[in-house]
N, C-alpha and C positions, 0 to 999 in steps of 0.2 A: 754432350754431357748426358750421362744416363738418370733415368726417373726411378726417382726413390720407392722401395715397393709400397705396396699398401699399408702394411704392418708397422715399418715406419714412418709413413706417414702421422698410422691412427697413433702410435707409439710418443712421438712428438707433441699429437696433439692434447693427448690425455696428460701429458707432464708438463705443456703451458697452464692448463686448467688446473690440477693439482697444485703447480706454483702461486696461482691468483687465487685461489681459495685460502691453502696454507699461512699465503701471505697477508691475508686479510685474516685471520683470526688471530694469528699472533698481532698483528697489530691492536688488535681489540682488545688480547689477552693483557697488553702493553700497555693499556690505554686503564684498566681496569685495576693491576697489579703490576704496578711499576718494576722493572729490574727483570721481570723476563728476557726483555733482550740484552741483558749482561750476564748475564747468569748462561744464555745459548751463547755467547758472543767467547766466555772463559772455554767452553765447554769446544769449540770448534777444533783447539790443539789437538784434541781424542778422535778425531773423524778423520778416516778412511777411506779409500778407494777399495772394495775387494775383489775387484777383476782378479781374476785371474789366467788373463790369457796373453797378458804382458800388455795391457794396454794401459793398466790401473796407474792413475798418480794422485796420490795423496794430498799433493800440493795445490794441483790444480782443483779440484774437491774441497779443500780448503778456503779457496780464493774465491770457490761461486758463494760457499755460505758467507762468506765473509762483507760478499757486495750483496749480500739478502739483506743479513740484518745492518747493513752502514745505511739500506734504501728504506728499509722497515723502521727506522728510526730517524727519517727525514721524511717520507711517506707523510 
């Protein structure tokens, strides 16, 4: 198996950390003003993949926001 380079590595790591931050403020936000996460949860129909190298899927982009906020709202 070949070693992921650097880039992806640090690439990886900076987007777990973005996810545990963002996920914690909207919780907060959620906690403060109720209906934030129905309001993002309506809104995920409109979210995109925009690769364009033929790898983008929509759906699948769909499904991660979708198990954020099911987790942000049992969280």
């Amino acid at each position: 198996m070949t070693q992921p380079s650097e880039s992806a590595v640090q690439a990886r790591q900076r987007e777990m950390a973005a996810e545990h931050i963002l996920f914690q403020v909207v919780r907060h936000v959620e906690a403060q003003h109720p209906g934030l996460l129905d309001r993002i949860d309506v809104s995920i129909n409109h979210l995109g993949d925009p690769a364009k190298d033929g790898t983008g899927n929509d759906n699948a982009v769909r499904e991660i926001a979708r198990r954020f906020v099911a987790s942000a709202r049992t969280g």
